[in-house]
C-alpha positions as CSV (number, residue, x, y, z in Angstrom):
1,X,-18.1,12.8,41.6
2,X,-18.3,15.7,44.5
3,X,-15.4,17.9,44.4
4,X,-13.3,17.7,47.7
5,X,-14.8,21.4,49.2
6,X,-18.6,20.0,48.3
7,X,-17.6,16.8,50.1
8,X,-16.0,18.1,53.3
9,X,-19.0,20.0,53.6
10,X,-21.4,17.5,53.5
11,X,-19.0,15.4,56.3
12,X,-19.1,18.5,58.3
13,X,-23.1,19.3,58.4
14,X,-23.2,15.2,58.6
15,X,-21.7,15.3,61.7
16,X,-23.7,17.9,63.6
17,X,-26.8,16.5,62.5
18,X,-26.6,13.4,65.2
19,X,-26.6,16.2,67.9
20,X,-29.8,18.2,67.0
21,X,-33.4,17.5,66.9
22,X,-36.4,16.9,64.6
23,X,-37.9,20.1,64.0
24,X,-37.4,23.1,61.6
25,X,-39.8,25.7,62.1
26,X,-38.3,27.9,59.7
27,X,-37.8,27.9,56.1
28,X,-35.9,31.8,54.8
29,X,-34.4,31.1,51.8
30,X,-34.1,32.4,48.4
31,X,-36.7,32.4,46.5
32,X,-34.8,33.0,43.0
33,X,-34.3,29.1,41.8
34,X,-30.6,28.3,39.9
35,X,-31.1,25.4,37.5
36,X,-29.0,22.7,38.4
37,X,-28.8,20.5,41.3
38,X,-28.6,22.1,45.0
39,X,-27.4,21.2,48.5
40,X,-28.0,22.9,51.1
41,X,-28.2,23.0,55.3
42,X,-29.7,25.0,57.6
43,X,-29.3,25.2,61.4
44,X,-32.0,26.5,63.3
45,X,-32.3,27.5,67.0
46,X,-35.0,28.5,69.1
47,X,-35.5,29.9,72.7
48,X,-36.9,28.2,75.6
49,X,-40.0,27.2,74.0
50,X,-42.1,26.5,77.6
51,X,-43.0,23.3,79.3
52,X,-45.8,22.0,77.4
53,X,-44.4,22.9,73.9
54,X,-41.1,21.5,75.2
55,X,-43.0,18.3,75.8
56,X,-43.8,18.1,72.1
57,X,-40.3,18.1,70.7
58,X,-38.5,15.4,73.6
59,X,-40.6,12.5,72.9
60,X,-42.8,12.9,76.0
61,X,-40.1,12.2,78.0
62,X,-40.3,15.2,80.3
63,X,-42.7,14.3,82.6
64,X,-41.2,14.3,85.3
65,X,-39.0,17.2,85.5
66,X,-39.8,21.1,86.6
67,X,-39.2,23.0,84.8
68,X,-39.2,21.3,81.6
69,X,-38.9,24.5,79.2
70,X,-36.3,24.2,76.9
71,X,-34.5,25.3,73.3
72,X,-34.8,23.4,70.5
73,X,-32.1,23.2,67.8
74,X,-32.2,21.0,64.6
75,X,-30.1,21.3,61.3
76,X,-32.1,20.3,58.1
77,X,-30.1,18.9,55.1
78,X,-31.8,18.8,51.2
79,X,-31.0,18.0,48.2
80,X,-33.2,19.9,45.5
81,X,-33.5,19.9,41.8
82,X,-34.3,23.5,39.8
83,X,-35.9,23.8,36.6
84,X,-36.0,27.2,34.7
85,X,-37.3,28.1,31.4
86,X,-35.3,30.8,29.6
87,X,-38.8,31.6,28.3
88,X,-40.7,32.1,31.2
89,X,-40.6,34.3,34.5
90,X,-41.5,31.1,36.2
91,X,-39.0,28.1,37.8
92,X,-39.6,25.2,39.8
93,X,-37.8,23.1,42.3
94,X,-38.3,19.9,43.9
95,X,-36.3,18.3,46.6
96,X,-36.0,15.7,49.2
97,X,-34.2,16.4,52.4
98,X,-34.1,15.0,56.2
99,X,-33.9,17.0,59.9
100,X,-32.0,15.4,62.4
101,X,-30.5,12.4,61.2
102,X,-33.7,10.0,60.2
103,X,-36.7,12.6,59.5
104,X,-37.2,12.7,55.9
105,X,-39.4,15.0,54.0
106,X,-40.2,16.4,50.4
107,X,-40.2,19.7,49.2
108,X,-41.6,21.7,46.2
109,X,-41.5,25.4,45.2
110,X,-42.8,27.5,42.4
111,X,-41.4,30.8,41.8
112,X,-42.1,34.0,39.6
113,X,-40.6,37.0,38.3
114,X,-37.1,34.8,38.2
115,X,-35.0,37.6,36.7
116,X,-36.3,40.7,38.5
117,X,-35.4,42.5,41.3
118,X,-38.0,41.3,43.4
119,X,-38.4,37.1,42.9
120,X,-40.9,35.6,44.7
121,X,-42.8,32.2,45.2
122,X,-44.4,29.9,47.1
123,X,-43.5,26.6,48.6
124,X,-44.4,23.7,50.4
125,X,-43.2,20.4,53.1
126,X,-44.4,17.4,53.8
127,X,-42.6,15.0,56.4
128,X,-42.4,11.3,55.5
129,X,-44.7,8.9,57.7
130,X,-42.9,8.5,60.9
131,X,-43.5,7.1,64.3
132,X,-43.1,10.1,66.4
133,X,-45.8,12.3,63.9
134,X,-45.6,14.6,60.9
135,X,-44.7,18.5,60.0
136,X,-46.4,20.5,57.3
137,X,-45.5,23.9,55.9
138,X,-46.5,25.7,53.8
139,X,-44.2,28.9,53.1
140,X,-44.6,32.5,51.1
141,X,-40.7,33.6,50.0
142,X,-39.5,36.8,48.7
143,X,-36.4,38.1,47.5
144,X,-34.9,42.2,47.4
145,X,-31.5,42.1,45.8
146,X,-29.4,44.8,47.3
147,X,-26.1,44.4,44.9
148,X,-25.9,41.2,42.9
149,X,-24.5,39.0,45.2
150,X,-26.3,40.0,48.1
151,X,-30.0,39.7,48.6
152,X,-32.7,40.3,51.7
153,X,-35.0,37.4,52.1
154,X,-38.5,37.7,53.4
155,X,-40.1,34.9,54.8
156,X,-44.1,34.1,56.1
157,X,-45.6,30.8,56.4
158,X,-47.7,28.3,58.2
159,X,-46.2,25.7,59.8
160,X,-48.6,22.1,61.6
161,X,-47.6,19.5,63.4
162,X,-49.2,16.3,64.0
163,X,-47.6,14.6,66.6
164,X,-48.0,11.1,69.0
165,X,-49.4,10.5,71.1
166,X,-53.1,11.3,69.0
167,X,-54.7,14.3,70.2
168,X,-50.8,16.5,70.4
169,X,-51.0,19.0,67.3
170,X,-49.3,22.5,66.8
171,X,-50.8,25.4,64.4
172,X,-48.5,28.5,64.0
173,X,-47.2,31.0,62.1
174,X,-43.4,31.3,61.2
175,X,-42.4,34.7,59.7
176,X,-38.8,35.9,59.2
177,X,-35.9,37.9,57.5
178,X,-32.8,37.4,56.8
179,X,-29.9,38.0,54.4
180,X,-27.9,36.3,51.7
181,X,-24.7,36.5,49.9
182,X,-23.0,34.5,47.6
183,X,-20.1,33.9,45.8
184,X,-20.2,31.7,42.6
185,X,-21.8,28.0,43.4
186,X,-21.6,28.9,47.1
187,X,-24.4,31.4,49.5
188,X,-24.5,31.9,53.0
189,X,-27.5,33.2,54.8
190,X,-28.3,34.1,58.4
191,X,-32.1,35.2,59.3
192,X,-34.6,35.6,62.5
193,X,-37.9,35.3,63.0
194,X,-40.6,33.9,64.6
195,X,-42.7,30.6,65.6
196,X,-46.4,32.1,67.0
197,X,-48.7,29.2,67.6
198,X,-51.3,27.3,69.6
199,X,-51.9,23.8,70.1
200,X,-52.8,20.8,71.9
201,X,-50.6,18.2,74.1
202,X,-51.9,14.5,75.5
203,X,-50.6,14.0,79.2
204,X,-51.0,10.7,79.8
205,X,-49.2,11.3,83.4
206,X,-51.7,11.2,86.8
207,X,-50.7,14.8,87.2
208,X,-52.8,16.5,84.6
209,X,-54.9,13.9,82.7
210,X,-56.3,14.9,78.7
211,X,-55.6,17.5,76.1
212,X,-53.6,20.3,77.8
213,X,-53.6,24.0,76.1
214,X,-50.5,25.0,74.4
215,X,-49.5,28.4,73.3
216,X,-45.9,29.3,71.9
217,X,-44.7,32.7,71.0
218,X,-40.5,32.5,70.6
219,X,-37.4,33.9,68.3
220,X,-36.0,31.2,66.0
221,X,-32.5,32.5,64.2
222,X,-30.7,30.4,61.3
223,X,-27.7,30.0,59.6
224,X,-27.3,28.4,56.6
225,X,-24.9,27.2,53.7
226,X,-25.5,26.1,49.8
227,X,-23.8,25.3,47.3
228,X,-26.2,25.7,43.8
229,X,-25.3,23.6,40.3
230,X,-23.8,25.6,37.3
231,X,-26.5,24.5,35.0
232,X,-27.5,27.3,31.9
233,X,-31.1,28.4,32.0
234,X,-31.9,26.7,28.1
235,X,-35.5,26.8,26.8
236,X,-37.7,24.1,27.9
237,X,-38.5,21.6,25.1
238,X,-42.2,22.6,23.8
């Protein structure tokens, strides 16, 4: 059963999840994995992204407005398993986890030098099939622990999108930083960074027929809450 804090919690990122969109462009998070079960979320925001970018994350449904540029925030919920050896540097996690509030995706991380100063791994995201097009990532995370329950998390990765109609596909890269501290099961973390990228849109209005050029260079900042299981790191069975 989920204690009353972890359940509020959930009800509370629940809720603002039917008002934001479908994209996460960022992923800064820790790269040290706890054993146990995790939940986390993570609200993202973005500035006016420009009008054909825009275009990409509304559907298509902005053509006929001017200007069309707009922000695009989204708050991405997962649930992730981690695994680590007492014998090893090394820990894994896997995870499932949605954006918005039908987007689903799964997740998977490997990490190294677990019980250093400087953890570090790398990670990848793969949306479920959907209607409206698919997100890839692939992400590079480190950590710098500044006291024990505070850390500075680095952040470089490449993010894709694949999108509808065919033809409407983004490339970019997503660095950031951010910071983390935590307090028994529970961490909070606030970073910025950045979503650099080119691309492709189909306009199928009579305005501006075929692929149109896109090119996107905004801030993206995040805030975001776990809550990590109390599971012992034991030996894995050989």
């Amino acid at each position: 059963m989920l204690s009353s804090s972890t359940a509020r919690s959930l009800s509370f990122l629940a809720a603002i999840a039917f008002s934001t969109g479908c994209a996460s462009f960022t992923n800064v998070r820790s790269a040290q994995v706890k054993n146990g079960f995790a939940v986390s979320g993570q609200w993202t925001h973005t500035a006016d992204m420009g009008d054909d970018a825009s275009y990409m994350w509304t559907g298509g449904q902005l053509d006929d407005c001017a200007p069309c540029s707009r922000s695009v925030s989204t708050l991405d919920v997962s649930v992730r398993k981690g695994i680590r050896d007492a014998n090893s540097p090394r820990a894994y996690e896997f995870g499932l986890g949605v954006t918005g509030i039908s987007h689903l995706y799964g997740e998977g991380f490997v990490g190294w030098n677990q019980d250093g100063r400087i953890p570090f791994g790398v990670g990848g995201r793969a949306t479920i099939a959907r209607a409206e097009g698919r997100d890839f990532r692939i992400d590079g995370r480190s950590d710098i622990r500044v006291i024990d329950a505070v850390r500075v998390l680095l952040s470089t990765g490449v993010y894709y999108h694949r999108g509808k109609p065919d033809g409407t596909w983004l490339l970019a890269h997503t660095p950031g930083v951010g910071l983390e501290a935590s307090a028994g099961p529970f961490s909070v973390s606030s970073s910025v960074g950045w979503l650099i990228g080119r691309g492709r849109r189909t306009d199928p209005t009579a305005v501006r027929l075929g692929l149109q050029e896109v090119s996107v260079r905004v801030p993206v900042v995040s805030v975001g809450l776990a809550i990590h299981g109390t599971g012992a790191v034991r030996p894995m069975q050989r």
